[in-house]
C-alpha positions in Angstrom: 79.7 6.5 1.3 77.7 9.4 2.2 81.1 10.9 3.8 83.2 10.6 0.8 80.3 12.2 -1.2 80.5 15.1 0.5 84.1 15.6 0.7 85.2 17.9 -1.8 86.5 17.0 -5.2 90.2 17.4 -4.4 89.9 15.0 -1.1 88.5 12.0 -3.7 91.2 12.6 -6.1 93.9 12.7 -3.3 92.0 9.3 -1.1 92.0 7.7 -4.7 95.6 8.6 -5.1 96.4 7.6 -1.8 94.3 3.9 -2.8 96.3 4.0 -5.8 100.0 4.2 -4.7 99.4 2.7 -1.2 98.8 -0.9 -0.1 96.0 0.7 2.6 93.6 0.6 -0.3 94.0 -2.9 -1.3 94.2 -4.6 2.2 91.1 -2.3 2.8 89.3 -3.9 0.0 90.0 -7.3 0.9 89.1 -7.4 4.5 85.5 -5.0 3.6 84.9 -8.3 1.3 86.0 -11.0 3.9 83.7 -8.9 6.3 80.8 -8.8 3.7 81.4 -12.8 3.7 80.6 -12.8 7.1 83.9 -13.1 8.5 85.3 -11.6 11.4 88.2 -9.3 11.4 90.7 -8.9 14.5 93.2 -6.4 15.4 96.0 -7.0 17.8 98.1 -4.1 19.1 101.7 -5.6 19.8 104.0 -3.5 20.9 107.0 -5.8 20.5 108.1 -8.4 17.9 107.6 -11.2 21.4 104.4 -10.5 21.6 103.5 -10.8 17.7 104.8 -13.8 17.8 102.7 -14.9 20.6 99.5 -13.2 19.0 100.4 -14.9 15.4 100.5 -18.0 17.3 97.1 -18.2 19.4 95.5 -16.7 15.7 97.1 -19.3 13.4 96.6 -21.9 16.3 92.8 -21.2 16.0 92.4 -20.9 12.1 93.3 -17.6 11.6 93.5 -16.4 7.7 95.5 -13.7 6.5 97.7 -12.9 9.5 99.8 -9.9 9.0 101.6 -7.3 10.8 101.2 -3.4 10.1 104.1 -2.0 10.9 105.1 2.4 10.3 106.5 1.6 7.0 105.6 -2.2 5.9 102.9 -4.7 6.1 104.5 -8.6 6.8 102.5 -11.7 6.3 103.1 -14.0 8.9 102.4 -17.6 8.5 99.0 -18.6 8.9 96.1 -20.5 7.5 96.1 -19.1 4.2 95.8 -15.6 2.4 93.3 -13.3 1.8 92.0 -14.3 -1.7 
């Protein structure tokens, strides 16, 4: 917080924009609550649609929630445990 506070008043409006028209903002939000909760949070760099399957596998094979891939221009759910609620 203390870095947003001092950004200037044109970087808020444009990170709020940004929050506003992007999905960033709300898969932000919901993983800064499931990591409040406690929960962990993993990332997996795949660098081919092989190994995501392989990676969405091993996650979802030990309870993984809310498996996704972030891709340049779209974020996929993959099958998993369940959603981010």
């Amino acid at each position: 917080h203390e870095r947003e506070q001092a950004a200037s008043p044109i970087a808020r409006m444009l990170a709020a924009l940004r929050d506003t028209v992007s999905e960033d903002g709300r898969h932000a939000q919901a993983y800064l609550s499931e990591a409040r909760l406690g929960h962990w949070i993993l990332g997996v760099h795949t660098p081919d649609r092989d190994q995501v399957e392989r990676a969405r596998d091993v996650l979802a094979a030990h309870h993984g929630i809310a498996i996704k891939r972030f891709g340049r221009w779209t974020v996929v759910d993959l099958p998993g445990e369940r959603p981010l609620s």
